[in-house]
MMTF fields as JSON, N, C-alpha, C and O atoms, coordinates in Angstrom:
{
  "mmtfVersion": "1.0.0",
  "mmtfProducer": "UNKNOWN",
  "numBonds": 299,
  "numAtoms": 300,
  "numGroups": 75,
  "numChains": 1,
  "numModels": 1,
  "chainsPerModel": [1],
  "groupsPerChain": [75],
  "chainIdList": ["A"],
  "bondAtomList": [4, 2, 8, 6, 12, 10, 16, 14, 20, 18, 24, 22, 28, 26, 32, 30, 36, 34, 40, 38, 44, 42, 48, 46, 52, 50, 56, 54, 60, 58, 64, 62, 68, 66, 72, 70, 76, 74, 80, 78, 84, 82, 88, 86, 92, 90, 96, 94, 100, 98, 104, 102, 108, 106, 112, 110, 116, 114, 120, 118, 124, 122, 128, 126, 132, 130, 136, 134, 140, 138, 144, 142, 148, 146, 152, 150, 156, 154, 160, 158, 164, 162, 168, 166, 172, 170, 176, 174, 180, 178, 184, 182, 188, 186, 192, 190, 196, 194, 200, 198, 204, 202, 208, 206, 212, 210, 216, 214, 220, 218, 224, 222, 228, 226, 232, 230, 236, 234, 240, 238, 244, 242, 248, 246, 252, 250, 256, 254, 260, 258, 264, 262, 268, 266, 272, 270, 276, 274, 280, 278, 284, 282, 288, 286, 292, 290, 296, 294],
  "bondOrderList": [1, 1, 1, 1, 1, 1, 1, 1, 1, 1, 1, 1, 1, 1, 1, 1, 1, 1, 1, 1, 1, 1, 1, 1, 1, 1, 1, 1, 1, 1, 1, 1, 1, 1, 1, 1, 1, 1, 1, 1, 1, 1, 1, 1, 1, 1, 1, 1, 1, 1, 1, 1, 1, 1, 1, 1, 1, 1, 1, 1, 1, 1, 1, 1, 1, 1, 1, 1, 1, 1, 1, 1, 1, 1],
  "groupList": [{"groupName": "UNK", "atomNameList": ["N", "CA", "C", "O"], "elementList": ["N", "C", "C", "O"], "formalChargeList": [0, 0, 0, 0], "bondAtomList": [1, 0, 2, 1, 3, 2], "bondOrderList": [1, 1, 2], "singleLetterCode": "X", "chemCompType": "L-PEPTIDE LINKING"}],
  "groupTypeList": [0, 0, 0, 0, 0, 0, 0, 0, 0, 0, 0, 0, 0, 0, 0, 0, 0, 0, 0, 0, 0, 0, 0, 0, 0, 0, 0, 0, 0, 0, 0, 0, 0, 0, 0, 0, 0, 0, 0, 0, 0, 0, 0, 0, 0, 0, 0, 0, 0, 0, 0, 0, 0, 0, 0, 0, 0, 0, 0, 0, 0, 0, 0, 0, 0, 0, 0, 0, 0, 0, 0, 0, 0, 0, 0],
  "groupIdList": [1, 2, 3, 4, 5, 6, 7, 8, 9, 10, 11, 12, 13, 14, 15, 16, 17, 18, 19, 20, 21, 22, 23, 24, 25, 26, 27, 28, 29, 30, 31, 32, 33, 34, 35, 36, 37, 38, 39, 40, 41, 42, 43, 44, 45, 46, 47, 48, 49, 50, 51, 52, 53, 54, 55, 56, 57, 58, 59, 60, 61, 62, 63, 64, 65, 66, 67, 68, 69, 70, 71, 72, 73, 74, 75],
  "secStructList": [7, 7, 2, 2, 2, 2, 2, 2, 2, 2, 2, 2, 2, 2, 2, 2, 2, 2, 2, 2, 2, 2, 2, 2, 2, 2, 2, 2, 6, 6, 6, 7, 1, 1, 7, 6, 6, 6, 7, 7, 7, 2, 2, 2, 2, 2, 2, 2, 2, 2, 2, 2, 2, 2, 2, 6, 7, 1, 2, 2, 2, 2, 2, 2, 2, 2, 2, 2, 2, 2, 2, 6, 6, 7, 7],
  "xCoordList": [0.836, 0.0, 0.883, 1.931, 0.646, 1.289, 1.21, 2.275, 0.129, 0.569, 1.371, 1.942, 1.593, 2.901, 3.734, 4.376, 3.964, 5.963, 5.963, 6.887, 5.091, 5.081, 5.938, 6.901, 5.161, 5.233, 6.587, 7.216, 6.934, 8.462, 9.275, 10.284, 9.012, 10.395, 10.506, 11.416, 8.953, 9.252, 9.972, 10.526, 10.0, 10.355, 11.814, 12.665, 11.91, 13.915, 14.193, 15.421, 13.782, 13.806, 13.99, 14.918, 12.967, 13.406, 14.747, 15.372, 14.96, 16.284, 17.547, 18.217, 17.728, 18.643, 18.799, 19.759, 17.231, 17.38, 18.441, 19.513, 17.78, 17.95, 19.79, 20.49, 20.172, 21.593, 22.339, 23.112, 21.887, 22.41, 22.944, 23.941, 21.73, 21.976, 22.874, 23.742, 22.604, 23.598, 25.245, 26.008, 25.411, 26.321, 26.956, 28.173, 26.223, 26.386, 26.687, 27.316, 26.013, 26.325, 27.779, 28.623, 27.983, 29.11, 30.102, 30.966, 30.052, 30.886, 31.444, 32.501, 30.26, 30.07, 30.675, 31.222, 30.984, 31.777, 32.827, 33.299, 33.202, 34.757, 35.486, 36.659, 34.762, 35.073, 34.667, 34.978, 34.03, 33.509, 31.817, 31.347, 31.377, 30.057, 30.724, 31.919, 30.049, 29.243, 30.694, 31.803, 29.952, 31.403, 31.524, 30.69, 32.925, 33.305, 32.7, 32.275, 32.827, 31.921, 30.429, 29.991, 29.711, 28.309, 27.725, 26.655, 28.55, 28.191, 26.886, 26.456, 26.198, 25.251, 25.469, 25.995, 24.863, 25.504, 23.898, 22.892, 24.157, 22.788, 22.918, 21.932, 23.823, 23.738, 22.684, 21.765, 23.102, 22.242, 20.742, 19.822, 20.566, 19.559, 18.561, 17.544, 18.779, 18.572, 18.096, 17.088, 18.914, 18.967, 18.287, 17.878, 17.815, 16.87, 15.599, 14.751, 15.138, 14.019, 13.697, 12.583, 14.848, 14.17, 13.851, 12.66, 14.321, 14.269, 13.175, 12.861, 12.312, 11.246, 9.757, 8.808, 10.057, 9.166, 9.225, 8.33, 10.374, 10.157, 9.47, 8.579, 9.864, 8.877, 7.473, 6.659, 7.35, 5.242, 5.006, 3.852, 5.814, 4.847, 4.148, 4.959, 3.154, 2.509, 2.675, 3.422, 2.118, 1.918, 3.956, 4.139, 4.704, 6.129, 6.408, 7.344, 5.672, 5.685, 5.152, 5.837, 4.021, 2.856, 3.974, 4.648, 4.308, 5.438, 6.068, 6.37, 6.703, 8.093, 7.592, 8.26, 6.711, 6.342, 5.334, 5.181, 4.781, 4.437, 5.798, 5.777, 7.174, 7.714, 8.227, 8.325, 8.714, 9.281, 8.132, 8.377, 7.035, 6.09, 6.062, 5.566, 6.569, 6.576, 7.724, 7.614, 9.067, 10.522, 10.414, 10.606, 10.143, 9.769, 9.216, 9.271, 7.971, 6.926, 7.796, 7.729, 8.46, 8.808, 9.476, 10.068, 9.166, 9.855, 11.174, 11.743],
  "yCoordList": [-1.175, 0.0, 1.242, 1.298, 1.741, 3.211, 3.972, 4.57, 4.268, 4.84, 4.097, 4.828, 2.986, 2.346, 1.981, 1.417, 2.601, 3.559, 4.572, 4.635, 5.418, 6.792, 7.011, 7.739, 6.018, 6.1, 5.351, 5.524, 4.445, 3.922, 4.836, 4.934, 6.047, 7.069, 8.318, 9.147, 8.279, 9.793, 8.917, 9.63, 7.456, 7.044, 7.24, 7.679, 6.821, 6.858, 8.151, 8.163, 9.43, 10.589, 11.124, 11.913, 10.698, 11.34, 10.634, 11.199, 9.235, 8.6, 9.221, 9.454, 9.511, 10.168, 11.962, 12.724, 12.113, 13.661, 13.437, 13.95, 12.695, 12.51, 12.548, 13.276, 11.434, 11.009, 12.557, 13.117, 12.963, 14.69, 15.513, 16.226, 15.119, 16.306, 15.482, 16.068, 14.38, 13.77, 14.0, 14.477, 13.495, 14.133, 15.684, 15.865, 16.509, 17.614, 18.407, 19.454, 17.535, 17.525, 17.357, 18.252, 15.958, 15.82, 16.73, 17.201, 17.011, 18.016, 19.526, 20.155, 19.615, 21.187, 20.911, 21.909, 19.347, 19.79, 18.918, 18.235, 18.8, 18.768, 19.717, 19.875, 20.498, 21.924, 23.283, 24.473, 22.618, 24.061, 24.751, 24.387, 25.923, 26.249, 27.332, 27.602, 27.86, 26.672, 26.418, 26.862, 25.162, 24.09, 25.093, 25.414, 25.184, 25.689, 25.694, 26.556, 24.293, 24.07, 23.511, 22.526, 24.247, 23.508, 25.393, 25.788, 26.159, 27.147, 27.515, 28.656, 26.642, 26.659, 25.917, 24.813, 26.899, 26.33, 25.564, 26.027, 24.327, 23.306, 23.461, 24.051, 23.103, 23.248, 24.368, 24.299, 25.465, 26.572, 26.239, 26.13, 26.156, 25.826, 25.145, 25.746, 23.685, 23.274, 23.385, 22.846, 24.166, 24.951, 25.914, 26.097, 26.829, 27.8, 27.012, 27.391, 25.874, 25.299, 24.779, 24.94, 24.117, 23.149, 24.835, 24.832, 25.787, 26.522, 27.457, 28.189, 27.668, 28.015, 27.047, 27.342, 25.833, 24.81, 24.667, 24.047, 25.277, 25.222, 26.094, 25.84, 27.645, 28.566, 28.693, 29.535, 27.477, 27.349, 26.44, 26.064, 26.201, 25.647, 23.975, 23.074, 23.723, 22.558, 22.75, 22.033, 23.453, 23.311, 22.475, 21.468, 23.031, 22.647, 21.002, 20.212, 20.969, 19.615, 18.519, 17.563, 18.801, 17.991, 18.065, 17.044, 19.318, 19.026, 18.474, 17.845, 18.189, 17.438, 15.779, 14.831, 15.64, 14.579, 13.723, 12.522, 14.974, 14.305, 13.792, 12.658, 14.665, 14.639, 13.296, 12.667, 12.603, 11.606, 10.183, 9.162, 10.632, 9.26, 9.017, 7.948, 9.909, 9.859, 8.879, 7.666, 9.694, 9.143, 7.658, 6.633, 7.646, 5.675, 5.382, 4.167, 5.795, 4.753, 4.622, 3.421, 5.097, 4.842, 2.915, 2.35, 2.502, 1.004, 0.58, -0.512],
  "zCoordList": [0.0, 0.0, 0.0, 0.644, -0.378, -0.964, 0.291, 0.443, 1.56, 2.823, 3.712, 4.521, 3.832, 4.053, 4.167, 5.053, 2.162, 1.383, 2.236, 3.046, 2.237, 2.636, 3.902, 4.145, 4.69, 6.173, 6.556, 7.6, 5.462, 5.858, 5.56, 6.259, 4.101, 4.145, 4.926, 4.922, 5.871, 6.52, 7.834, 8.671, 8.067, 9.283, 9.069, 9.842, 7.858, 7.573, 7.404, 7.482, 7.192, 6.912, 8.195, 8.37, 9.463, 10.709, 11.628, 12.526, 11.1, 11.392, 11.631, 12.636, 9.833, 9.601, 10.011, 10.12, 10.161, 10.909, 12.407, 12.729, 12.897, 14.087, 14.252, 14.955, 13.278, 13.237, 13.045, 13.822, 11.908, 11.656, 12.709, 12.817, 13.644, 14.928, 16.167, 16.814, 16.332, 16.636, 16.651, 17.49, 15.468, 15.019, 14.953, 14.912, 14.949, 14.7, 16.323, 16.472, 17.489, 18.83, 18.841, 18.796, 18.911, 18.825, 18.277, 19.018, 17.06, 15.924, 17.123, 17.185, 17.839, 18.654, 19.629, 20.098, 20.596, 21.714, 21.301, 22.21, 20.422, 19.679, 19.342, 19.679, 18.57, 17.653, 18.688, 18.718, 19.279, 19.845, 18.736, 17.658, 19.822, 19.116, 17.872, 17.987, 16.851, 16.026, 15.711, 16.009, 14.704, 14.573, 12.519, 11.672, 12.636, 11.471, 10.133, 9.364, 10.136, 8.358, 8.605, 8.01, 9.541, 9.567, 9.791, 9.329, 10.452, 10.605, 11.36, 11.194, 12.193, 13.054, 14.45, 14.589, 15.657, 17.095, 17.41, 17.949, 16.864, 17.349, 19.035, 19.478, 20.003, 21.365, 21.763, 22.579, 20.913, 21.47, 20.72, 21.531, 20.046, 19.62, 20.338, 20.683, 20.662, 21.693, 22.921, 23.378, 23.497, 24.655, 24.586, 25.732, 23.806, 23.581, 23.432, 24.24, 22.523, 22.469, 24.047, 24.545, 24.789, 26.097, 26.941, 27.25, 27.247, 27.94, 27.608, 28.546, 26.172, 26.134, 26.576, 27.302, 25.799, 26.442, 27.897, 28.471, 28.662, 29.985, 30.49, 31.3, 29.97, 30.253, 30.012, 30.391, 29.163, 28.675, 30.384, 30.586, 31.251, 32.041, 31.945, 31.733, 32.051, 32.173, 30.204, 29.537, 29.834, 28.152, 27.738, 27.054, 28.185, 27.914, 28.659, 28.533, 29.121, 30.191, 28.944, 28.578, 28.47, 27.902, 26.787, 26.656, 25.829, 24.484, 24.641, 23.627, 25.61, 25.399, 25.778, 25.367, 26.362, 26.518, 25.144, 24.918, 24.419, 23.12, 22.447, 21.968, 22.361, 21.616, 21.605, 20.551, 23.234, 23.815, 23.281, 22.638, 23.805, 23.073, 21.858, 21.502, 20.907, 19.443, 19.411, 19.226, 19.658, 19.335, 20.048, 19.394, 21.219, 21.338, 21.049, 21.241, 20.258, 19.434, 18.24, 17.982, 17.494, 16.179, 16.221, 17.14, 15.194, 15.346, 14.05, 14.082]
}
């Protein structure tokens, strides 16, 4: 079934997202922020996203907890 391709390449699509930033962690406390040839400080990034979702309160509680039931449901 054709929603089934679909749903297997956005699964490998967020994989490899995932691996990107991964990586790109790494890259930043090797190199330092931002890392030279990527030219973006993901740490901060990061860190700006958890620290606004913290400031939503219960609403930042519930996001991050969608976000977490997503990333372990994936198979």
């Amino acid at each position: 079934m054709w929603v089934d391709t679909i749903k297997g390449w956005l699964k490998d699509i967020a994989e490899v997202g995932l691996l990107i930033i991964a990586a790109a962690v790494v890259l930043e406390v090797i190199f330092g922020s931002p890392v030279p040839f990527i030219g973006y400080g993901i740490t901060d990034n990061i860190t700006a996203l958890t620290r606004e979702l913290g400031s939503q309160g219960i609403v930042g509680i519930i996001a991050i907890g969608i976000i977490v039931w997503l990333y372990l449901r994936r198979s």
